[in-house]
N, CA, C and O of each residue as an XYZ file, in Angstrom:
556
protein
N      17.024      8.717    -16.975
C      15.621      9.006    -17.175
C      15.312     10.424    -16.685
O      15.964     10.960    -15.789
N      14.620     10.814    -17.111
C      14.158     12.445    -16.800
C      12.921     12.328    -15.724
O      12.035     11.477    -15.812
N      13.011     13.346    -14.674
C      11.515     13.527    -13.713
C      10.441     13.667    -14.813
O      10.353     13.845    -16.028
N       9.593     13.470    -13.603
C       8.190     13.664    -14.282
C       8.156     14.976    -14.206
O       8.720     15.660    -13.352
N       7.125     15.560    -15.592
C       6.556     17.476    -15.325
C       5.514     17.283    -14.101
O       5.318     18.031    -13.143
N       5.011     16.263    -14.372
C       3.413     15.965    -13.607
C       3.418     15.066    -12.420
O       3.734     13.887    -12.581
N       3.109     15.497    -11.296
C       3.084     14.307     -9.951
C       2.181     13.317    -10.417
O       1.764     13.192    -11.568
N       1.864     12.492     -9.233
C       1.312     11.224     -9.398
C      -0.806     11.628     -9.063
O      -1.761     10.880     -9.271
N      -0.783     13.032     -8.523
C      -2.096     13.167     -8.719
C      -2.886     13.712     -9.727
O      -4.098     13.606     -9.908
N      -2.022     14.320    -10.368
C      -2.113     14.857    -12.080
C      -2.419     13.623    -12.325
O      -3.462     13.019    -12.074
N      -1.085     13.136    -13.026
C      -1.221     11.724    -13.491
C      -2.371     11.140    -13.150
O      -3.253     11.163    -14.008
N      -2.681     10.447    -11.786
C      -4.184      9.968    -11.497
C      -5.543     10.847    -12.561
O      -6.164     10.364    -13.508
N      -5.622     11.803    -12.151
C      -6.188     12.812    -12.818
C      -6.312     12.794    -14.221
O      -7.396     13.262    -14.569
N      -5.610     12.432    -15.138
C      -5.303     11.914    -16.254
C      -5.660     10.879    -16.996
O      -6.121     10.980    -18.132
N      -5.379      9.376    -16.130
C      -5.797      8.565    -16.519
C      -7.187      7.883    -16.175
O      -7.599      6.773    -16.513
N      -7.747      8.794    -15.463
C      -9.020      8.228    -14.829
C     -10.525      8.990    -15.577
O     -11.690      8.832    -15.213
N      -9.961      9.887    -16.786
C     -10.636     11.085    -17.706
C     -11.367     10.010    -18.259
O     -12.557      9.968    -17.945
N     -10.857      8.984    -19.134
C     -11.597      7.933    -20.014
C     -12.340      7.012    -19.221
O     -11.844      6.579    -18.181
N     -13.573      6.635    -19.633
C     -14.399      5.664    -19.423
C     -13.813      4.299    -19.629
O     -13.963      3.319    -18.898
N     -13.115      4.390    -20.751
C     -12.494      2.710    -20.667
C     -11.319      3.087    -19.530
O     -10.723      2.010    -19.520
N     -10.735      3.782    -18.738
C      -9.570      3.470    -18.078
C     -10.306      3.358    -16.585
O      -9.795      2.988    -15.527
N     -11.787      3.834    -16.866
C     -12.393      4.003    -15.108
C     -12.724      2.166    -15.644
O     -12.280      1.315    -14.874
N     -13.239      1.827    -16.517
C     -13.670      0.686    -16.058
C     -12.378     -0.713    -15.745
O     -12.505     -1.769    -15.124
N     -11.245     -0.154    -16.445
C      -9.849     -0.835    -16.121
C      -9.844     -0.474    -14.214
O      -9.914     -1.282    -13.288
N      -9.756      0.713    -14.185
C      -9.957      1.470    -12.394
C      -8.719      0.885    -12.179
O      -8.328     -0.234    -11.846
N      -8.045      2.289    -12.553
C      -6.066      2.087    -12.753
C      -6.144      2.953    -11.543
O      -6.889      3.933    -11.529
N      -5.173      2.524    -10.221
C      -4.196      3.572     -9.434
C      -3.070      3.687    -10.191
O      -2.562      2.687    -10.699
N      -2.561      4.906    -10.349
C      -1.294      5.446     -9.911
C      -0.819      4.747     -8.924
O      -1.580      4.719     -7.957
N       0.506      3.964     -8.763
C       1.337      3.936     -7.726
C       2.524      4.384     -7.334
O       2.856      4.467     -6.152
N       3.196      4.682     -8.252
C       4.780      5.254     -8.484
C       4.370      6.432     -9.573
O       3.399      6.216    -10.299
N       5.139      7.744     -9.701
C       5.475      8.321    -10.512
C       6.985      9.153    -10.465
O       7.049     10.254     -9.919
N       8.389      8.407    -11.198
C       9.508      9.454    -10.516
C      10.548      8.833    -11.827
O      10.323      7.795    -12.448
N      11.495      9.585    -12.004
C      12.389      9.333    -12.877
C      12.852      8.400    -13.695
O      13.462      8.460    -14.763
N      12.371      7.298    -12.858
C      12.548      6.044    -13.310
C      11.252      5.042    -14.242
O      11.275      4.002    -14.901
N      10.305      5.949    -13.877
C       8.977      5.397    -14.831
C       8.039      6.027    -13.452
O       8.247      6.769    -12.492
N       6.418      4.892    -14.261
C       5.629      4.692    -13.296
C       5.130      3.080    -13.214
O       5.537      2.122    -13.871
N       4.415      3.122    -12.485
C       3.939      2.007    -11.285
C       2.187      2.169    -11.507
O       1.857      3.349    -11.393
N       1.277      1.441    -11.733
C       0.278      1.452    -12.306
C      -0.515      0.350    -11.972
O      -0.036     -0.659    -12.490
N      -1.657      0.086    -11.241
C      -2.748     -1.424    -10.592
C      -4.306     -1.003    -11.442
O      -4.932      0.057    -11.452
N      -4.539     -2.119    -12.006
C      -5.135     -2.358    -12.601
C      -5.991     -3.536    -11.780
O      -5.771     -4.744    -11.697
N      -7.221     -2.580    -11.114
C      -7.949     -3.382    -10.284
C      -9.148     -4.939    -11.220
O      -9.941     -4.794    -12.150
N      -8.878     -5.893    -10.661
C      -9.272     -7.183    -11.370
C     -10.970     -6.796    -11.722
O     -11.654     -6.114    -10.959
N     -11.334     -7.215    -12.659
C     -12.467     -7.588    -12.808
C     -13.344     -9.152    -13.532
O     -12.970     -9.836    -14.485
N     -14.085     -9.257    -13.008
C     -15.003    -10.414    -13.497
C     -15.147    -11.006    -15.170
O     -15.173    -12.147    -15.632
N     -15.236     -9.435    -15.896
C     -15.550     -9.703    -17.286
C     -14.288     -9.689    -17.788
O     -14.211     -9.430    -18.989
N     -12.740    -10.007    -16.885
C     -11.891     -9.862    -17.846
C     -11.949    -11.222    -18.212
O     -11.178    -11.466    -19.139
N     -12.655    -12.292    -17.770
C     -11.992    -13.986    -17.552
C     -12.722    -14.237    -19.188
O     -13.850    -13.966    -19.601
N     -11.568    -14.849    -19.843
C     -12.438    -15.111    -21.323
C     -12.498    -17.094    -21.323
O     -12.975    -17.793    -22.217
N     -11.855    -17.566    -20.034
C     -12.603    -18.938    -20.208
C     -13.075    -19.367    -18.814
O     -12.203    -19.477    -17.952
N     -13.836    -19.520    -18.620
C     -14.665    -19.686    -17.210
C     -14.058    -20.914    -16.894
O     -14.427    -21.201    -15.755
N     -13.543    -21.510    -17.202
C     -13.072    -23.280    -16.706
C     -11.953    -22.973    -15.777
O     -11.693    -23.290    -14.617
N     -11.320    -22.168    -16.792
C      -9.722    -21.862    -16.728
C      -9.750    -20.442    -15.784
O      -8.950    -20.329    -14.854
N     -10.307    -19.834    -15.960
C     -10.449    -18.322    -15.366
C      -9.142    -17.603    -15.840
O      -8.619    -16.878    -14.993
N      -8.651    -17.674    -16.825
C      -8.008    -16.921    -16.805
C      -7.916    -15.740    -17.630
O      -8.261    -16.087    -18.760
N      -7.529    -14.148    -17.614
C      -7.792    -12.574    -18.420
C      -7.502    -12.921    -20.061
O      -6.771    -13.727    -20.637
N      -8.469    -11.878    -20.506
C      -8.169    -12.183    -21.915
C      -7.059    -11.631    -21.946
O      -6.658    -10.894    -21.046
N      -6.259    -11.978    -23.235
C      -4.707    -11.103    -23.751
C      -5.365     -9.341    -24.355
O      -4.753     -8.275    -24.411
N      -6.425     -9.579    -24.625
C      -7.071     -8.193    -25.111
C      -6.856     -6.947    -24.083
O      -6.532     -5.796    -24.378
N      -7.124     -7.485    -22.807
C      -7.075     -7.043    -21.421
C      -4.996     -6.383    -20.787
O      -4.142     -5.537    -20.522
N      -5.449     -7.640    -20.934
C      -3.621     -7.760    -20.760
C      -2.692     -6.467    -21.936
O      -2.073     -5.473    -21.557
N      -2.863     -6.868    -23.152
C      -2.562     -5.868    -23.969
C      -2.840     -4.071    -23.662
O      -2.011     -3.162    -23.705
N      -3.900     -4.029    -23.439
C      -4.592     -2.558    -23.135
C      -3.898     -2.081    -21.743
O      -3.621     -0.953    -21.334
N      -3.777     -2.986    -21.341
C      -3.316     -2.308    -19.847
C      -1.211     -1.963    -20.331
O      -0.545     -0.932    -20.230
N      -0.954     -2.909    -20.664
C       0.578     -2.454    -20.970
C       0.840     -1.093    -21.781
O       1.824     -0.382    -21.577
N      -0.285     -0.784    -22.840
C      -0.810      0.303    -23.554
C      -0.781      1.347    -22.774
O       0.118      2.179    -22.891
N      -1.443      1.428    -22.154
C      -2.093      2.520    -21.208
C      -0.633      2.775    -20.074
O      -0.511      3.847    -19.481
N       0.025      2.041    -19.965
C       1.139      2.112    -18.843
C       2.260      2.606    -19.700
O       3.093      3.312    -19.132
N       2.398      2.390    -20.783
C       3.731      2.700    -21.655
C       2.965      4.091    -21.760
O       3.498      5.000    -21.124
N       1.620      4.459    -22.567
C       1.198      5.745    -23.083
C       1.630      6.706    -21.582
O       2.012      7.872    -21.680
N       1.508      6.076    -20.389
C       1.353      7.410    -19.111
C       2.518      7.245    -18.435
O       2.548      7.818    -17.346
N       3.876      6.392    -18.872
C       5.155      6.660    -19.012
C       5.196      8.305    -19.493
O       5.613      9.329    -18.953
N       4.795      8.119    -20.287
C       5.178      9.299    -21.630
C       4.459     10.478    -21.205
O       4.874     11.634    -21.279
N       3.174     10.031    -20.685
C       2.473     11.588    -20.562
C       2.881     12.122    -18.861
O       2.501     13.201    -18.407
N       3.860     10.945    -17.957
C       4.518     12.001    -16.909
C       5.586     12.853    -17.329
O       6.007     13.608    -16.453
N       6.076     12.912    -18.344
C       7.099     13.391    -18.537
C       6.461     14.598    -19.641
O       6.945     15.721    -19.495
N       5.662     14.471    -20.466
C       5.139     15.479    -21.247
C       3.785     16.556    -20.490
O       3.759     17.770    -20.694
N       2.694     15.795    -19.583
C       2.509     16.563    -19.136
C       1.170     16.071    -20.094
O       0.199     16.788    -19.851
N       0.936     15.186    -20.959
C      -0.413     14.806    -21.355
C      -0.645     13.227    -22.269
O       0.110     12.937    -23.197
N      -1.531     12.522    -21.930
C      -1.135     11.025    -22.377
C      -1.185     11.337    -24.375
O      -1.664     12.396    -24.781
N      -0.771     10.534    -25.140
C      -0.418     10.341    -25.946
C      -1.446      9.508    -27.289
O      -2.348      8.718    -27.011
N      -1.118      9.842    -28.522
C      -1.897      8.514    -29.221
C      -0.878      7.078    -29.096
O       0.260      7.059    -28.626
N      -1.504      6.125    -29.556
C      -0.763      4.652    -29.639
C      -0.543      4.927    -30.992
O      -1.516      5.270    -31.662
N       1.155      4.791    -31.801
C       1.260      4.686    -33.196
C       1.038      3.071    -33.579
O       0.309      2.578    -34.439
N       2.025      2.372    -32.531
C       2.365      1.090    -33.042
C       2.503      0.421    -31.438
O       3.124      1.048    -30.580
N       1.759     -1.120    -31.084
C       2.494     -1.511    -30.384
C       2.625     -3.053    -30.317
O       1.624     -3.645    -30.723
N       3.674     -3.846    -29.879
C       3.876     -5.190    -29.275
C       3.889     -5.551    -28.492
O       4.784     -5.202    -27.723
N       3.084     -6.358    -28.144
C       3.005     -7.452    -26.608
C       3.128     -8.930    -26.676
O       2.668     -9.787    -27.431
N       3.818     -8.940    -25.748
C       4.571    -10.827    -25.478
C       3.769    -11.243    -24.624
O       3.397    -10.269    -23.971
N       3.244    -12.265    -24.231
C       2.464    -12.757    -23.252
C       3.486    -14.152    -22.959
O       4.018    -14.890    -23.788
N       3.540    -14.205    -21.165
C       4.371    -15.084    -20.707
C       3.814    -15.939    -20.139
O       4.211    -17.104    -20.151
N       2.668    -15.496    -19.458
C       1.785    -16.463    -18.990
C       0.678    -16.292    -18.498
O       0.542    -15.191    -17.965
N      -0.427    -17.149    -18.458
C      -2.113    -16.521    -18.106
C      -2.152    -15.528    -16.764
O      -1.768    -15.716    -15.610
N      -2.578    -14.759    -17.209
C      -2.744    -13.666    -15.259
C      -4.516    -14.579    -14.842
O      -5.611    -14.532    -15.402
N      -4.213    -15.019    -14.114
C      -5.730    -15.625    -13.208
C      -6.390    -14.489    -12.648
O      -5.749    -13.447    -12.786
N      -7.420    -14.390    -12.091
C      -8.075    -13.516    -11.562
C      -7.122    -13.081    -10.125
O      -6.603    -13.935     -9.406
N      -7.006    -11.455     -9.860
C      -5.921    -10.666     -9.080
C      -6.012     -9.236     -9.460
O      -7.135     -8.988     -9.899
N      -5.387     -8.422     -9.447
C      -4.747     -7.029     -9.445
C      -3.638     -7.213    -10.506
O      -2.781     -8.058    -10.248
N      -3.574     -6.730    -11.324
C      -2.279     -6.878    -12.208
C      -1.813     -4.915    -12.356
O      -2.313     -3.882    -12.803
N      -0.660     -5.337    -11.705
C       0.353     -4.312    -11.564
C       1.415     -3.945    -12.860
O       2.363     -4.713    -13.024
N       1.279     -2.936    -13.651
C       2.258     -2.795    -14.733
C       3.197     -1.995    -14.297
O       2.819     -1.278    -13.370
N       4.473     -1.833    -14.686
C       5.686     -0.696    -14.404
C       6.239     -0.368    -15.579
O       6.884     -1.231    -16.175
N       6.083      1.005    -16.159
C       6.801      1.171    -17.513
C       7.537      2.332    -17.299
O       7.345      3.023    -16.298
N       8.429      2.632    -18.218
C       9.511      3.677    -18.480
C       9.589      4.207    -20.039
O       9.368      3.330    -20.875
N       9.854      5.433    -20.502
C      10.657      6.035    -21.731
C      11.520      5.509    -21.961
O      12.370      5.294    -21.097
N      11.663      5.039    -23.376
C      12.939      4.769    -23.829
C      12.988      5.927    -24.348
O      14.070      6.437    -24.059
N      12.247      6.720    -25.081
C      13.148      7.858    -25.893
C      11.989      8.552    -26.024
O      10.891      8.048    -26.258
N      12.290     10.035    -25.833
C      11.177     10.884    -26.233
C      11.881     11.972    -27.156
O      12.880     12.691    -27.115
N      10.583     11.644    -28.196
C      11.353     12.599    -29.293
C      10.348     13.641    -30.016
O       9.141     13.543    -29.794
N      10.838     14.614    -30.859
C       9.804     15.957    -30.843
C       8.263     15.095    -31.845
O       7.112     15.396    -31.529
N       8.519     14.165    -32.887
C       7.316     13.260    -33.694
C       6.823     12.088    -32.711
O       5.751     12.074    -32.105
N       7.997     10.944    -32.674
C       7.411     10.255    -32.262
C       8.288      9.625    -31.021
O       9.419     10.111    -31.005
N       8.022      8.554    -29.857
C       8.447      8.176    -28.490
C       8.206      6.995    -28.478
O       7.221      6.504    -29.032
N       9.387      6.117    -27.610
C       8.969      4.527    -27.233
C       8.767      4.466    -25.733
O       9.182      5.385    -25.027
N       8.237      3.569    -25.298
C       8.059      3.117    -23.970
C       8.460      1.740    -24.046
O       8.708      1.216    -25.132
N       8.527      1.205    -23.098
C       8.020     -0.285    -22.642
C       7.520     -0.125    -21.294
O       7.569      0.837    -20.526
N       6.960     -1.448    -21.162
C       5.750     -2.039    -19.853
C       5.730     -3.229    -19.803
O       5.728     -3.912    -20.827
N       5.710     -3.767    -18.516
C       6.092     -5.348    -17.771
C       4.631     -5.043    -16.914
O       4.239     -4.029    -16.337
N       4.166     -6.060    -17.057
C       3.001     -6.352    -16.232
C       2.809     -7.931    -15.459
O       2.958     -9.064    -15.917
N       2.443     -7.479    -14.191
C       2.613     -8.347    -12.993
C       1.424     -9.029    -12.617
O       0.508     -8.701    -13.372
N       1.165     -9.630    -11.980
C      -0.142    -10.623    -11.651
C       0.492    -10.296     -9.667
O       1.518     -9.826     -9.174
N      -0.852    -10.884     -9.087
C      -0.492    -10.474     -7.996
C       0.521    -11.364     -7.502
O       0.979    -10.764     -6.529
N       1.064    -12.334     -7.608
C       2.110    -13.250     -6.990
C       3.217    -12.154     -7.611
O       4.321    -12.626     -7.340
N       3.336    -11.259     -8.119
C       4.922    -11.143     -8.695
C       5.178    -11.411    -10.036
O       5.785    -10.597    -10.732
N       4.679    -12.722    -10.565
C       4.942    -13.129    -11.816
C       4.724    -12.299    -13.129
O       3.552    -11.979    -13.329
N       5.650    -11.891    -14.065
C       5.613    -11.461    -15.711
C       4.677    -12.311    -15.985
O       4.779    -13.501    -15.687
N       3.361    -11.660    -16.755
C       2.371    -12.205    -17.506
C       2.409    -11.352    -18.500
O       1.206    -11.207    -18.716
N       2.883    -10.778    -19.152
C       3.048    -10.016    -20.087
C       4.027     -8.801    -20.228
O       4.502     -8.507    -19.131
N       4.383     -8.162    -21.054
C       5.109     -6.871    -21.499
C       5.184     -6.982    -22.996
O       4.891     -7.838    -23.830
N       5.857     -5.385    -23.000
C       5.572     -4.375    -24.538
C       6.200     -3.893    -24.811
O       7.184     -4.100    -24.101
N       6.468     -2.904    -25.853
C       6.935     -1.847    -26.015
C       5.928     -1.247    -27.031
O       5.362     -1.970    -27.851
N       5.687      0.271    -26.948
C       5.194      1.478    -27.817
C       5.826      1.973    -28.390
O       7.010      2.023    -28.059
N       5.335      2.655    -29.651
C       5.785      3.765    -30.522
C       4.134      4.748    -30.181
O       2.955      4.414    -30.064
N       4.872      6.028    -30.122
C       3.461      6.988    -29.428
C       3.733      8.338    -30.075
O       4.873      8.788    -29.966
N       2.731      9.096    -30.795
C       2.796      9.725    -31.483
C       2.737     11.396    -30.375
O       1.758     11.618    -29.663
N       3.945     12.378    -30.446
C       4.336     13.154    -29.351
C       4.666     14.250    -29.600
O       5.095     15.048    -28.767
N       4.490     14.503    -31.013
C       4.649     15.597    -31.570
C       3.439     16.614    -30.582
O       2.585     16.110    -29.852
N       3.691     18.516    -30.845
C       2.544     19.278    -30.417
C       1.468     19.107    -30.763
O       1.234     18.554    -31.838
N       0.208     19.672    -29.686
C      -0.963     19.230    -30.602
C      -1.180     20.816    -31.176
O      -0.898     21.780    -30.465
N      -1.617     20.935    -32.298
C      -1.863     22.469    -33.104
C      -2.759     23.410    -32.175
O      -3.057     24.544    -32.550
């Protein structure tokens, strides 16, 4: 895996620009060769069945998104569009902190993959992905 161009306060700096990522209210936790490390502080309106309490997959999805896209933008130095992506869901995340960790699989001069594993606070896989991210220059 290649270092990051960008530390982890860039990065912060980065992902905290969008209104939808302040209302996700992502730390940075890791940023180094090996990927990054990413908390996705819980909120109230993620619960889509009040019985059950447990996050929508909409939620769940966006956040693996956002962790594969800022894989890519430590290493480029700016987050990315989404071309294409897939998410597996393993099991409901209940209300918690859900922690994602993603890495580059390949960065290339058009287009780049990632993947992202996302954690619930016990530890447990409640989801992961992989991206296709569009990485070409911007004009």
């Amino acid at each position: 895996m290649s270092e990051p161009v960008i530390g982890i306060e860039k990065l912060q700096e980065l992902i905290s620009r969008g209104p939808f990522n302040q209302w996700l209210n992502f730390t940075v936790l890791k940023s180094d060769g090996e990927g990054v490390e990413i908390r996705a502080a819980w909120r109230e309106e993620w619960v889509v069945n009040p019985e059950r309490r447990y996050t929508h997959g909409g939620i769940l999805a966006a956040i693996v998104d956002v962790a594969a896209d800022y894989a890519i933008a430590a290493q480029l130095g700016r987050p990315v569009p989404t071309i294409d992506i897939r998410v597996d869901y393993h099991k409901a995340a209940l209300p918690g902190d859900l922690v994602a960790k993603a890495h580059v699989v390949r960065i290339g001069s058009q287009y780049s993959t990632a993947e992202a594993w996302l954690y619930d606070r016990e530890g447990a896989l409640v989801a992961s992905g992989r991206g296709t991210y569009f990485t070409a220059s911007p004009k």
